[in-house]
Backbone as a ProteinNet text record, in pm:
[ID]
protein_1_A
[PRIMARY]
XXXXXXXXXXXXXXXXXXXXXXXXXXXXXXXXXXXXXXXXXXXXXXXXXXXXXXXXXXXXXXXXXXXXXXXXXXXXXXXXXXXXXXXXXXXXXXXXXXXXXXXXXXXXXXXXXXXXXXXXXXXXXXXXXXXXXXXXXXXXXXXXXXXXXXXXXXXXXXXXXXXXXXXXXXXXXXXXXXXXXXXXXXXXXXXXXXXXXXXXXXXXXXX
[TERTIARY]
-824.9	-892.2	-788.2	-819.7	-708.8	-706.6	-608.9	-553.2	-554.9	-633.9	-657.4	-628.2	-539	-484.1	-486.1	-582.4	-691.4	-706	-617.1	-565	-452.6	-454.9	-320.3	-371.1	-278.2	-358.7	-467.3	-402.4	-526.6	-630.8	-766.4	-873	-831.2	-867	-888.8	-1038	-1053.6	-1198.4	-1247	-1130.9	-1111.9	-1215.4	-1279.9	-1335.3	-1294.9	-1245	-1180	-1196.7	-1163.7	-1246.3	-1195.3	-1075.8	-1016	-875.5	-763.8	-586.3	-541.5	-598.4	-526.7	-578.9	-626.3	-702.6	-583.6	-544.8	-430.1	-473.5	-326.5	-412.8	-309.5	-354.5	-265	-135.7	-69.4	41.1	74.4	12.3	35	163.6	133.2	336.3	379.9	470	504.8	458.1	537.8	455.9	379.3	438.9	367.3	258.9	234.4	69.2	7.9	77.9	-54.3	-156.3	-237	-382.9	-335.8	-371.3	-378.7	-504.1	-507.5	-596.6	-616.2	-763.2	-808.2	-810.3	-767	-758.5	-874.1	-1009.2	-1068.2	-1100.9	-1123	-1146.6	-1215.2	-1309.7	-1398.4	-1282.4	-1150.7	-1016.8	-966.9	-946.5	-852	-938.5	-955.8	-975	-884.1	-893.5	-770.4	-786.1	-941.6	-910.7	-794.8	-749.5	-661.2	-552.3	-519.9	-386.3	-407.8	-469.9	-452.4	-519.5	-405.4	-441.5	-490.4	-569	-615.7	-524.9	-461.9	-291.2	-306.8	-238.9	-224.1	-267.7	-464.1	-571.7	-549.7	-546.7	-523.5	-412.9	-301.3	-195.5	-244.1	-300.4	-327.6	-449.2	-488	-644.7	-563.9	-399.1	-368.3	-292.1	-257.1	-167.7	-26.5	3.7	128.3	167	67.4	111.5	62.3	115.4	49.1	40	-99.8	-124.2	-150.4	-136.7	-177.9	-174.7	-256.4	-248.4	-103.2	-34.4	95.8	57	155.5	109.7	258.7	228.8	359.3	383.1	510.8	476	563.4	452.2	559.7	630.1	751.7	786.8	733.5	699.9	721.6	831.6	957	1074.9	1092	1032.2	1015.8	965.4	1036.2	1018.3	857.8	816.5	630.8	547.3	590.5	511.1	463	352.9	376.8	331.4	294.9	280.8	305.8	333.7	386.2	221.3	247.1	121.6	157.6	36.2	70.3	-57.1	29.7	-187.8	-165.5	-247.9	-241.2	-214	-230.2	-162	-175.8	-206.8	-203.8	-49.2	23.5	170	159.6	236.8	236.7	366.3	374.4	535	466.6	532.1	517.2	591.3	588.5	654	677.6	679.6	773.4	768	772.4	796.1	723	586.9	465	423.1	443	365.6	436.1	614.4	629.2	622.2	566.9	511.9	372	284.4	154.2	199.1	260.9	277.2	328.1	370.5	453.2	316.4	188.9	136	165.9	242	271.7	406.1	452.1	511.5	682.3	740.5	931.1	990	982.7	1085.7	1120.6	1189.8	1214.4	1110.7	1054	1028.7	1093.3	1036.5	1066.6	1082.1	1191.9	1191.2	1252.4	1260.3	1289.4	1187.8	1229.2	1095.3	1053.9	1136.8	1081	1026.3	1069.4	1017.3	843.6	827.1	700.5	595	651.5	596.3	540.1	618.9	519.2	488.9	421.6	329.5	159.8	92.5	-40.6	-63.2	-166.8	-149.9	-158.4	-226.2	-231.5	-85.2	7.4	56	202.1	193.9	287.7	242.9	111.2	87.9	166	196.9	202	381.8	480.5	557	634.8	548.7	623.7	606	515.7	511.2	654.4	657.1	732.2	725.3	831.4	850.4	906.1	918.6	964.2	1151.7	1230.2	1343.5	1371.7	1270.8	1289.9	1282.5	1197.9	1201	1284.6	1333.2	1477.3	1577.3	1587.2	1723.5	1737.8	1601	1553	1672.9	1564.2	1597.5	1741.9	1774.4	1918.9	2044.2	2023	2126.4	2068.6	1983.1	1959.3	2061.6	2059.7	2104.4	2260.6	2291.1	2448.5	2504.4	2424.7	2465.6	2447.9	2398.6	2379.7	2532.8	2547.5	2696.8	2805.5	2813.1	2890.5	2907.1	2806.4	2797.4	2856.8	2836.9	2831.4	3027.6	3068.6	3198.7	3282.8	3199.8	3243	3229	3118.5	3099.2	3210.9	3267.8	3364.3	3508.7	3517.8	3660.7	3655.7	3555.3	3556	3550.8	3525.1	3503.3	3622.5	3751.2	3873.3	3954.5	4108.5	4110.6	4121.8	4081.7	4065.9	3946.2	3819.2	3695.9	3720.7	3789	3829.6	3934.8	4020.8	4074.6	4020.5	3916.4	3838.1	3743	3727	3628.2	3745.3	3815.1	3957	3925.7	3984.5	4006	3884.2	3750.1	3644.9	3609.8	3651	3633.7	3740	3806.4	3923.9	3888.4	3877.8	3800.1	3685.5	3592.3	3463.4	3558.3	3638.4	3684.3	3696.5	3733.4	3793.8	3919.8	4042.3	4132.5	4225	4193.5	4380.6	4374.1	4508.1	4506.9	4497.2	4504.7	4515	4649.8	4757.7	4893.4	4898.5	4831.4	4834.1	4786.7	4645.2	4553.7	4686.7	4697.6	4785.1	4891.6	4973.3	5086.8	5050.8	4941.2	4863	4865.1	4792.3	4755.2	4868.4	4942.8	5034.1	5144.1	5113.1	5205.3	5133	5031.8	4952	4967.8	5080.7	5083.4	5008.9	4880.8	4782.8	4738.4	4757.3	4762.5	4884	5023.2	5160.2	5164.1	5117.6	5103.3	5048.8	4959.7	4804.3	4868.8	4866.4	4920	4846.2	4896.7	4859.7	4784.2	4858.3	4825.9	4805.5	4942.2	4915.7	4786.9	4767.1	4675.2	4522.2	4534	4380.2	4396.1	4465.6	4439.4	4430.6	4488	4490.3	4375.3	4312	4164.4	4081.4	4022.6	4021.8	3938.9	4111.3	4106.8	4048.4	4077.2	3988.8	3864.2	3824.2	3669.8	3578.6	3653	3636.9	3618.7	3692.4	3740.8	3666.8
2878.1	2747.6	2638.2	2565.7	2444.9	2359	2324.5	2221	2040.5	1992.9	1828.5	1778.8	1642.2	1568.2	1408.6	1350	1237.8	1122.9	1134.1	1038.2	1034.1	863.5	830.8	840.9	796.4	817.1	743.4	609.4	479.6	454	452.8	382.7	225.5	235.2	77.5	33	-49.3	-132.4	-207.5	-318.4	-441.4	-367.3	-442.9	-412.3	-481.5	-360.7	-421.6	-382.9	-455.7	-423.6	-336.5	-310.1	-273.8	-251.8	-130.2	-156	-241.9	-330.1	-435.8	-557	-577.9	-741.8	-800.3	-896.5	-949.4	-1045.4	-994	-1088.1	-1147.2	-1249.8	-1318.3	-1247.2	-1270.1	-1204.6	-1201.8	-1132.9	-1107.2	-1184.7	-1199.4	-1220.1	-1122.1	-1059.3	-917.2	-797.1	-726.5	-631.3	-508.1	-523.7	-445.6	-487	-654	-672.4	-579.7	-549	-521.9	-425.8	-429.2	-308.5	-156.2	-55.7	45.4	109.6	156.7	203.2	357.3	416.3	548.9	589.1	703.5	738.9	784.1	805.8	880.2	975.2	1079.6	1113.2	1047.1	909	818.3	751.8	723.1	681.3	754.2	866.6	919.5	931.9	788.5	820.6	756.2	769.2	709.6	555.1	453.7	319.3	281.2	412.8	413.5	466.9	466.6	509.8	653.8	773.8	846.7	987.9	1052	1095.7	1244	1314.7	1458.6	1579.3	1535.6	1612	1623.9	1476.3	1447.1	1487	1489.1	1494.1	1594.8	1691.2	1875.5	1894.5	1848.5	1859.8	1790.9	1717.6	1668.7	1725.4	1787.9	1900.3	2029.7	2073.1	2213.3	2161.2	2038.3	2016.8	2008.5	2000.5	1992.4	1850.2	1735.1	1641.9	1545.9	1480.5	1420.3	1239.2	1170.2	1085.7	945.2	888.6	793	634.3	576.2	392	333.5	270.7	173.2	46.4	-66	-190.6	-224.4	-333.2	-384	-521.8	-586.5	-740.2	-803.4	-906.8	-1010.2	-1127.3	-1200.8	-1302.7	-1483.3	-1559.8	-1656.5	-1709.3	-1631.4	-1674.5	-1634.5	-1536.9	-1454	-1544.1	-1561.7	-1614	-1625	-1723.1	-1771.3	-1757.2	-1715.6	-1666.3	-1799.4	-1823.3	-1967.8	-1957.3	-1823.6	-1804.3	-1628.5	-1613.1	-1467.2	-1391.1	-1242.8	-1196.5	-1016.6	-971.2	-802.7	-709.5	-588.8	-552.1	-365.7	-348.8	-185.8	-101.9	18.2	126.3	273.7	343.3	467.5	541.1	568.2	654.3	802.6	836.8	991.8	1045.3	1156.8	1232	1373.9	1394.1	1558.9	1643.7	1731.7	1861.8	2003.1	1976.8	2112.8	2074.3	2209.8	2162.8	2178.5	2303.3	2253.9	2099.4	2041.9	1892.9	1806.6	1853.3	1724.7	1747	1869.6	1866.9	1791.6	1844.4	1791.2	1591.2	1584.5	1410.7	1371	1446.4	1421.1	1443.5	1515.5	1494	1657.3	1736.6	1862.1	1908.7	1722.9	1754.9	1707.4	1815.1	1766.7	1719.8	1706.9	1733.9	1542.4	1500.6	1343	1240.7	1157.3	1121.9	1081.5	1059.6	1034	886.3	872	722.2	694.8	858.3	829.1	790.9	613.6	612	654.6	725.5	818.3	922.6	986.9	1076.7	1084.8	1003.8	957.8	922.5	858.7	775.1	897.2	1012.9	1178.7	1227.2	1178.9	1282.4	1193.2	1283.1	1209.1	1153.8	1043.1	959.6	1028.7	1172.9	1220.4	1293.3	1335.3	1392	1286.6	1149.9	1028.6	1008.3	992.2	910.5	1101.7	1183.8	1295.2	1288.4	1247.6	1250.8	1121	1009.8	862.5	910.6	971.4	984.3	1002.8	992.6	994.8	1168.1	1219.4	1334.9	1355.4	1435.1	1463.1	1459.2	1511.7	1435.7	1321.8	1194	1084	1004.7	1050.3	1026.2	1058.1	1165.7	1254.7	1172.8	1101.8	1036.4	918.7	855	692.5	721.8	796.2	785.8	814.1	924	968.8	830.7	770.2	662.8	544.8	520.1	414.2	463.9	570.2	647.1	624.7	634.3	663.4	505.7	399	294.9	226.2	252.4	192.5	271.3	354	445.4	345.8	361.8	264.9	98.7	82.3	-98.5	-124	9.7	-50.7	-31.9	83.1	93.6	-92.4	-131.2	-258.5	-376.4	-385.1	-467.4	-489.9	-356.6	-341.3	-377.9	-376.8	-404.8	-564.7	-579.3	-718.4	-832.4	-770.8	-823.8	-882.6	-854.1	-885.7	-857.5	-811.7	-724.2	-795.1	-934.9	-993.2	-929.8	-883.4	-837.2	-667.8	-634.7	-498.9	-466.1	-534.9	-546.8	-522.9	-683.2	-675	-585.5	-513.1	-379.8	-262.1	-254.8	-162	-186.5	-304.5	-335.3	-318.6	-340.5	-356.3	-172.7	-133.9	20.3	79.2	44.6	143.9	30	-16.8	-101.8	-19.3	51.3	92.7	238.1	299	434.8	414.4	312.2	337.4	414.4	380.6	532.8	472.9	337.5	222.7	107.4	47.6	-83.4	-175.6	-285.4	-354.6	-365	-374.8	-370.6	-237.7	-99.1	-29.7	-50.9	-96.7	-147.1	-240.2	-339.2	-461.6	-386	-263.2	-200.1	-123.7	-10.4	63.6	-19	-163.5	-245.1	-289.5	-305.3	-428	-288	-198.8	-73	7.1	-58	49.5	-49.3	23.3	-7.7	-69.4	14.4	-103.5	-242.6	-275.4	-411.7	-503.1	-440.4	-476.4	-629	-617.6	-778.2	-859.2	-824.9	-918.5	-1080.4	-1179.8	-1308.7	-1377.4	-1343	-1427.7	-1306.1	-1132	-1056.2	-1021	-1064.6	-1064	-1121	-1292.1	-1331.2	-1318.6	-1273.4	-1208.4	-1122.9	-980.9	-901.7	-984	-1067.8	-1129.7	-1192.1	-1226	-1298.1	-1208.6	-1081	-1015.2	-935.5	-898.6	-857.9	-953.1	-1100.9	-1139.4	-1202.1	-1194.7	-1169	-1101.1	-1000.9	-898.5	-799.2	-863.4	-819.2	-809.8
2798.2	2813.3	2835.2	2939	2968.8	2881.8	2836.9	2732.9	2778.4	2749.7	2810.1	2685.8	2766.1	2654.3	2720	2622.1	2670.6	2582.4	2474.5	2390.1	2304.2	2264	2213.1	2003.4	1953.8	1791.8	1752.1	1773.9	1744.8	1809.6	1771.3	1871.4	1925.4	2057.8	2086.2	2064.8	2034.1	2001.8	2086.6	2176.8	2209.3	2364.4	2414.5	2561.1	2646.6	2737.3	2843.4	2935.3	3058.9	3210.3	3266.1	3300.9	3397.5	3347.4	3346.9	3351.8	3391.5	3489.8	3590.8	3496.9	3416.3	3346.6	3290	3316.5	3285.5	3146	3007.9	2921.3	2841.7	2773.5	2683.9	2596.8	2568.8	2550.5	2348.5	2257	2132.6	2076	1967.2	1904.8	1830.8	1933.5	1949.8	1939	1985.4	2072.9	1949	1824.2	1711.8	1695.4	1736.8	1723.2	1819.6	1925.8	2072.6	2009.4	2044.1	2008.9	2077.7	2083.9	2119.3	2155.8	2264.1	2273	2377.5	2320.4	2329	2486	2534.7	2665.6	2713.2	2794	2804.5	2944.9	2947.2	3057.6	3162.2	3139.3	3243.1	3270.2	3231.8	3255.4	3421.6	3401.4	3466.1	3617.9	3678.4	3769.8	3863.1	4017.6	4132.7	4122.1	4094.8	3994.2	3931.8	3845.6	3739.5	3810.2	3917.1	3985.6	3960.6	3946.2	3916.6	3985.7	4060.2	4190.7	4165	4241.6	4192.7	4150.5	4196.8	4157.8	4067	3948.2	3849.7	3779.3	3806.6	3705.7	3673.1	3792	3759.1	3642.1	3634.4	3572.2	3406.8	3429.1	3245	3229.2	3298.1	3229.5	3168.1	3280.1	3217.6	3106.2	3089.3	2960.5	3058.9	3171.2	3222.5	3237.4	3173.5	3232.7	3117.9	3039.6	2941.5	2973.1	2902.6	2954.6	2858.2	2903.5	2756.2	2820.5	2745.5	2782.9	2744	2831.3	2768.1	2842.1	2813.7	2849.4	2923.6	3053.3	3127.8	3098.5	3073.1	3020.4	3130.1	3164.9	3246.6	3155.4	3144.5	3082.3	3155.9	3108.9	3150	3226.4	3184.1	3217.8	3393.9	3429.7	3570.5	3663.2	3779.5	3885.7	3934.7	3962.6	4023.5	3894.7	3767	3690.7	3574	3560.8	3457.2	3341.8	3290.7	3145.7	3174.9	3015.2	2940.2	2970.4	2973.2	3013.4	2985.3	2996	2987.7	3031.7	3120.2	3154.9	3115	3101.9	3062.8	3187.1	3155.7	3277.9	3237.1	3304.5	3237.6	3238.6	3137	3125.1	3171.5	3263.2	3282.5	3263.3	3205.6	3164	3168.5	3229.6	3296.1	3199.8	3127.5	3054.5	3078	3229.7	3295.2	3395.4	3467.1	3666.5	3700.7	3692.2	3742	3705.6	3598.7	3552.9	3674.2	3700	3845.5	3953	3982.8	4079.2	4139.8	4004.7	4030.3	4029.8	3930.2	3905.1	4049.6	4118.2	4248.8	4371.3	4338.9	4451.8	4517.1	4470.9	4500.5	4628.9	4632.8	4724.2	4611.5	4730.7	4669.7	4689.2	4844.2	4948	4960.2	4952.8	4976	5091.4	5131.1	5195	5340.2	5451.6	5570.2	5596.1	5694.6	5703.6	5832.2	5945.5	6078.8	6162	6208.6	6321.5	6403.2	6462	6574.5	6596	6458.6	6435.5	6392.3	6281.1	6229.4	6395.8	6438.2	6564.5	6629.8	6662.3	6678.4	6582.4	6489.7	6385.7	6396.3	6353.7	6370.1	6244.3	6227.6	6101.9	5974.8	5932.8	5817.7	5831.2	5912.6	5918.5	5866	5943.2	5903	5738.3	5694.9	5569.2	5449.5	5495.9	5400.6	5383.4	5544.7	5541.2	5480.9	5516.8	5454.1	5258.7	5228.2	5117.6	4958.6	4881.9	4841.6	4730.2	4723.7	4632	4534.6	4446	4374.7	4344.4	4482.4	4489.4	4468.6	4545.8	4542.8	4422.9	4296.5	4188.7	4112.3	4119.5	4047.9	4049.9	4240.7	4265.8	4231.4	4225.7	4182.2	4037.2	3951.3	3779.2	3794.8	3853.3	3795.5	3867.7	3979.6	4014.6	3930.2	3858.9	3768.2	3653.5	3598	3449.9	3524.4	3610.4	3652	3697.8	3764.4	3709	3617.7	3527.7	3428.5	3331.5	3352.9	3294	3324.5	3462.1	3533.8	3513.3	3482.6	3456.6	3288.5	3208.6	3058.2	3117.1	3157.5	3173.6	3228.3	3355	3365.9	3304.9	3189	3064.5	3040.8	3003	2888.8	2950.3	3071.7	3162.6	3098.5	3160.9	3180.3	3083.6	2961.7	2819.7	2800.2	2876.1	2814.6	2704	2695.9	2566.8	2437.4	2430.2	2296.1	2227.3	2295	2226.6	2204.3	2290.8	2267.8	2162.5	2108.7	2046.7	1902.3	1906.3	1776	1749.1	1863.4	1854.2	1764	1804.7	1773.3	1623.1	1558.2	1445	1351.2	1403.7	1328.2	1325.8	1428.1	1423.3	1275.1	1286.4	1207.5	1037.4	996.6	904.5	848.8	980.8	924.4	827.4	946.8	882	741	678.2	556.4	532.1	623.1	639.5	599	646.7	682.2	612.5	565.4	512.8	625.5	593.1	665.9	768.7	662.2	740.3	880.9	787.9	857.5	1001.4	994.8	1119	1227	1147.2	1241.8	1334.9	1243	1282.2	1432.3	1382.2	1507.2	1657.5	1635.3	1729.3	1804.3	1722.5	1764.8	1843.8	1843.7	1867.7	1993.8	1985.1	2093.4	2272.9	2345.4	2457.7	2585.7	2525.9	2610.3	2606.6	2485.1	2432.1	2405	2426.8	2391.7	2461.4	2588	2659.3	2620.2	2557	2541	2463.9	2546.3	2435.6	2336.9	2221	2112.4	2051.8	2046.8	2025.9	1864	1784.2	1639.5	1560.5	1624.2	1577.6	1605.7	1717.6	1748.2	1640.4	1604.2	1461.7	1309.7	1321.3	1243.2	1181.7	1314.7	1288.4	1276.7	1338.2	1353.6	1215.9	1115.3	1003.7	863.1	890.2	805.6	827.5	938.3	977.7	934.2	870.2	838.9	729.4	631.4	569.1	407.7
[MASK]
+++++++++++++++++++++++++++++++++++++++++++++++++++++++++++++++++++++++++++++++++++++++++++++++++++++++++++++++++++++++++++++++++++++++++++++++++++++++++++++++++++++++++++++++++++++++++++++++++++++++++++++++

């Protein structure tokens, strides 16, 4: 028997029209309500394509209400706001496949090519796959690797420094003198001007 999975823990109560109803924005997000998934849910209304459906009836694809928040602070936007959505996370490879529409293979984006296909044949190839999602997430995860690495260049080595010091502090290993000695000894920092007293400050910041 296929395994359907069609809710989250909490009932929602609150009635609401539609995923798309845009609504006032809670004070914070532990207030927001939660609410119950139901199968009168899972329809393409709800973004939610026959693929999919197949995949959260076998249990390959699990589903649940989450909410998207816009800030006030966001460009054209003139108040804080948030609208529901249905969440999908797939738990194997049949689940991304189906979440994918059944297709893998990356999407098309040669015009000339498309330009000879007939329109179901263009709307299957412009489509997007399962690669394309793989490559989305994984170059987000890899700059984001990359960016914390240039944070940290760029922080300058006075904060790196006090990272150093506040690190070896937590150890409990070293005195203080000890700490100052390490620093003031460690070559990558030998230039740094006004190197003592950054430890200095540093250590009784700290301390």
């Amino acid at each position: 028997m296929a395994k359907k999975v069609f809710q989250v823990p909490a009932t929602f109560s609150q009635v609401t029209d539609s995923a798309a109803t845009a609504t006032a924005t809670p004070k914070g997000k532990k207030n927001r309500p939660t609410r119950e998934l139901l199968p009168s849910d899972l329809t393409s209304a709800n973004n939610i394509s026959a693929s999919q459906l197949k995949g959260i009836q076998e249990g390959n694809i699990v589903a649940s209400w989450a909410t998207v928040d816009a800030s006030d602070k966001a460009k054209g936007v003139a108040k804080a706001g948030w609208k529901w959505y249905i969440r999908l996370r797939c738990v194997n490879g049949e689940g991304m496949l189906q979440m994918c529409d059944d297709k893998i293979d990356p999407q098309t984006s040669d015009g000339e090519l498309l330009a000879k296909m007939t329109p179901d044949e263009r709307t299957s190839a412009e489509a997007k796959g399962a690669c394309d999602h793989c490559n989305y997430g994984m170059d987000l995860e890899r700059r984001r690797q990359t960016r914390d690495k240039l944070m940290g260049e760029l922080e300058g080595p006075e904060k790196l420094i006090k990272k150093a010091v506040i690190g070896m502090l937590a150890m409990d290993e070293f005195t203080h003198d000890e700490i100052r000695d390490r620093i003031l000894k460690n070559k990558k920092w030998a230039q740094t001007p006004g190197l003592e007293k950054i430890v200095n400050a540093a250590l009784l910041a700290n301390a």
